[in-house]
VEXLUMVEX-500616 format. One line per 2 residues: for each residue x, y, z of C-alpha. Coordinates in steps of 0.02 Angstrom, whole numbers, plus 50000, padded with zeros to 5 digits. Layout:
X Y Z  ...
END
This chain:
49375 51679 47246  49554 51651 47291
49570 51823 47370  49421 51820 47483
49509 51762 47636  49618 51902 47635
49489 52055 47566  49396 51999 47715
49570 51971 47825  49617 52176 47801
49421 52227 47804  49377 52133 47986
49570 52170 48059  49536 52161 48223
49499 51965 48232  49576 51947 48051
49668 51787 48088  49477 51720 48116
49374 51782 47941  49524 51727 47858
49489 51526 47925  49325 51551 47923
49316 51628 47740  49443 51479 47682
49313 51361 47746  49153 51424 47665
49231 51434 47504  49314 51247 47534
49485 51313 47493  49638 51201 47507
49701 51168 47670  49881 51229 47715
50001 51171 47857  49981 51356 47887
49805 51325 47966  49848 51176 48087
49739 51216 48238  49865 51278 48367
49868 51431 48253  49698 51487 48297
49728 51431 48475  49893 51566 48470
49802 51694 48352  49665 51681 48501
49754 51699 48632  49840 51846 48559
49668 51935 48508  49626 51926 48707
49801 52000 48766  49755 52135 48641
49599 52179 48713  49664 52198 48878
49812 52274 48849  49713 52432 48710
49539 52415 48727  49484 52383 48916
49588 52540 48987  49484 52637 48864
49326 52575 48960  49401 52629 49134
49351 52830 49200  49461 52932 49267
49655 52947 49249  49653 52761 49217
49597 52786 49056  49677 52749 48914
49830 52711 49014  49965 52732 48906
50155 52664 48876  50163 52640 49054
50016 52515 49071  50060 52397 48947
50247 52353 49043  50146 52186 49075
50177 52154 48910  50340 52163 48895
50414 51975 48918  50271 51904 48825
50321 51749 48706  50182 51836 48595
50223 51982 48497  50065 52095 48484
50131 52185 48336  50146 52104 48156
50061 51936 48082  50099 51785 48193
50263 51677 48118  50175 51524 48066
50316 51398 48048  50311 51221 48087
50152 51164 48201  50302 51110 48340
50334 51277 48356  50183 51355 48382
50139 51211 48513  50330 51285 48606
50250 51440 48600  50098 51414 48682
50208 51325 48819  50308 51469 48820
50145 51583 48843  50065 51460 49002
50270 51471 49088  50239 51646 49042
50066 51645 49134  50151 51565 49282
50303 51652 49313  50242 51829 49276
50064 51845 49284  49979 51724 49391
50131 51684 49486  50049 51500 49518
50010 51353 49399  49893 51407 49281
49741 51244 49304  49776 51275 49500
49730 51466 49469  49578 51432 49353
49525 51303 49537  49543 51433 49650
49481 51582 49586  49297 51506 49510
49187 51623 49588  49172 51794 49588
49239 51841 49761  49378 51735 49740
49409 51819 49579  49373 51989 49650
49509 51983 49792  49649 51928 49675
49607 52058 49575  49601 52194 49701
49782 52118 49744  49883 52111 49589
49780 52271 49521  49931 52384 49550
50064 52293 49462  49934 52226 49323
49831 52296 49194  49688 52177 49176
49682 52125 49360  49663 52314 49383
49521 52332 49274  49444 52182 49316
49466 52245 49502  49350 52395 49462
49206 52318 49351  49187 52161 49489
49187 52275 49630  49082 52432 49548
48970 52372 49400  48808 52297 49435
48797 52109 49448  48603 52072 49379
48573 52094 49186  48409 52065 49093
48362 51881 49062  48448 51825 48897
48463 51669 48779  48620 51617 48760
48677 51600 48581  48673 51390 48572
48669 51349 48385  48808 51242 48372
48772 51081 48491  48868 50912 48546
48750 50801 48461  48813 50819 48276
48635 50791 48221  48561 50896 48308
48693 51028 48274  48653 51011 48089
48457 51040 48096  48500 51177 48191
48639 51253 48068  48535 51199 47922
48397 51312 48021  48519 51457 48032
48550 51447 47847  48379 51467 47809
48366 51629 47898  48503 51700 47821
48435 51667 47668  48267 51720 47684
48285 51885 47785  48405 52011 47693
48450 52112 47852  48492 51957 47956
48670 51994 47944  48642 52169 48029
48498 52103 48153  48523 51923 48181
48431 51819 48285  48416 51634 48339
48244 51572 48340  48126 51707 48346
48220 51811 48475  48402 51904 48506
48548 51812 48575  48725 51843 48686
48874 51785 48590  49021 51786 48701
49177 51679 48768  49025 51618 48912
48939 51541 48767  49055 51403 48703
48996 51253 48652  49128 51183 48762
49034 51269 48906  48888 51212 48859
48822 51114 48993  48881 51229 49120
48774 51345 49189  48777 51506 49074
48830 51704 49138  48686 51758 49216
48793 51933 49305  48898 52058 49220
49040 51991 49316  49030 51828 49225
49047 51904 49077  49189 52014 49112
49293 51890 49182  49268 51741 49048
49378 51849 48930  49505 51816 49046
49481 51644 49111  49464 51599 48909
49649 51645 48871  49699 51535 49039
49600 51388 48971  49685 51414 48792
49848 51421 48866  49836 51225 48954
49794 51139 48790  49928 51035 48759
49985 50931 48602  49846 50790 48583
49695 50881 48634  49576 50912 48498
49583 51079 48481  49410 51080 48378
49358 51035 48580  49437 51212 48642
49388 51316 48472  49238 51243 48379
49259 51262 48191  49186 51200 48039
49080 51200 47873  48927 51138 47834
48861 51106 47650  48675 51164 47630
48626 51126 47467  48583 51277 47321
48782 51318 47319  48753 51381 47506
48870 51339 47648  48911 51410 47789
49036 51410 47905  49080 51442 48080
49247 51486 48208  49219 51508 48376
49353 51669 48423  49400 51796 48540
49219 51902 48549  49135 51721 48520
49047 51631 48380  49076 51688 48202
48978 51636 48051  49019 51662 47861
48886 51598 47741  48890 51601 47562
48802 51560 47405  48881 51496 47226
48813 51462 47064  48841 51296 46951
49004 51389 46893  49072 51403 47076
49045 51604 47064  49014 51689 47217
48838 51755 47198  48797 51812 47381
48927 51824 47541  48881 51849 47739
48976 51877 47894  48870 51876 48066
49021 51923 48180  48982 51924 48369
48945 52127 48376  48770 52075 48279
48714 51984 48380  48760 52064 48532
48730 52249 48478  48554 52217 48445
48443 52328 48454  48335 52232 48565
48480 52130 48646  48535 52105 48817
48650 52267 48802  48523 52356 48739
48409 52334 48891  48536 52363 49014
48589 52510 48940  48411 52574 48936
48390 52513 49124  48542 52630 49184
48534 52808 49251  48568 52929 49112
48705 52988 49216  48783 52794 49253
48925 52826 49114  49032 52686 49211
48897 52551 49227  48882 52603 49037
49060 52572 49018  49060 52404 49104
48942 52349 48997  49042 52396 48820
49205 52296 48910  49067 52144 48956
49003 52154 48779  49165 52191 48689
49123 52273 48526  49240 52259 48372
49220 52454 48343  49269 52590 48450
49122 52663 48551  49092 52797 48670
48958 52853 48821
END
């Protein structure tokens, strides 16, 4: 049972940092200063930068795609190294390097304070013109420049993936709910859905964002990859960072628990059942691809909406919905 976190660490490797807390957690395995908080805020953060920086010029047409060497110059000066397991020394330090990564924010990517940015730029033709702006000197801006001002702005009508809730009660009928459906439906894993119908998982679905008003436009989506890592960055020491990253584990009797991290693509889920022993009889991981790959998801219908010739509203839409696989038009 001891090796779980990290079998599941080198299968799921894109968001490893994630399965790994989220696999410790199911299986109620000692806590080490090793998974303070801030770690997952950092490991985050990083999974974001990542996704810019590799997967979104993949999703651009043209000779912008796959960019190359050139394109990731951005990177350069970052305080976070995208290469390599994240040091994990002393909590202090990874709270001086998410300082390090908000200065880094400020001096070389926004080029203003970072809360001051996240004011300004709220809507989408706010967002839009900066974009269009900073797009030659800056990877995402750039590709953030084309889906705003190309991809199309209505998608079908979608729930919004709300399981977890900010009454605690209420969040536990509803996880004990979820439990139950992974038990009783063997493919829920591979077709998962929350109360009867499919569901968008995504950095717009927080639970910290919960009583905003959800993404409704494909816009929304794209850019609250990128507004996420600017929140992350302005948590400072003090915040409860369980209010920035929901995590946790909930115990639901018959040696079943599950457990949940909110991460990079959105909210992941690991549920497991045990026998009297404390043998691992059965094991689940509903990542955020699930549940927005569906076959009758939000995705799904947009992509069956398109033109058959609309390969870059088709690409838009894979950036939007940010699969952990590599896919193709």
């Amino acid at each position: 049972m001891q090796r779980i976190p990290e079998l599941l660490g080198s299968v799921f490797t894109l968001c490893a940092h994630a399965h790994r807390r989220a696999a410790r957690q199911a299986l109620d395995l000692p806590v080490t200063p090793q998974d303070a908080p801030v770690f997952h805020l950092l490991e985050t953060a990083r999974d974001h930068l990542r996704s810019m920086a590799l997967d979104w010029p993949q999703r651009l047409p043209g000779p912008d795609a796959g960019a190359g060497i050139a394109s990731l110059r951005w990177l350069a000066t970052c305080p976070l190294s995208m290469a390599g397991p994240l040091r994990r020394d002393t909590e202090d330090a990874a709270w001086a390097t998410l300082a390090a990564l908000r200065v880094w924010l400020v001096q070389h990517i926004l080029q203003t304070d970072v809360a001051d940015w996240l004011r300004c730029h709220h809507d989408n033709d706010a967002l839009t013109a900066w974009c269009q702006q900073h797009a030659a000197r800056l990877l995402p801006a750039r590709c953030l420049a084309h889906w705003l001002g190309s991809a199309p702005l209505a998608l079908p009508a979608a729930r919004r993936l709300d399981i977890l809730h900010t009454d605690p009660a209420q969040q536990t009928r509803q996880l004990v709910a979820l439990g139950q459906c992974i038990a009783g439906q063997p493919a829920f894993a591979q077709y998962p859905t929350w109360l009867g119908l499919c569901a968008e998982n995504g950095p717009w679905t927080r639970l910290r964002h919960r009583d905003q008003p959800g993404a409704s436009t494909l816009a929304q989506r794209l850019a609250s990859r990128w507004v996420d890592l600017l929140e992350l960055a302005c948590v400072t020491p003090g915040t409860p960072v369980e209010q920035v990253l929901s995590t946790g584990t909930l115990a639901l009797g018959s040696g079943q628990t599950l457990a949940w991290c909110e991460m990079a693509r959105g909210l992941l889920l690991h549920w497991v059942r045990r026998d009297a022993a404390g043998t691992v009889q059965d094991y689940k991981v509903i990542a955020p691809t699930e549940w927005n790959f569906h076959p009758q998801g939000t995705l799904s219908r947009a992509v069956s909406a398109l033109q058959t010739d609309d390969t870059l509203a088709a690409l838009a839409l894979a950036a939007a919905f940010d699969p952990c696989v590599a896919c193709s038009v």
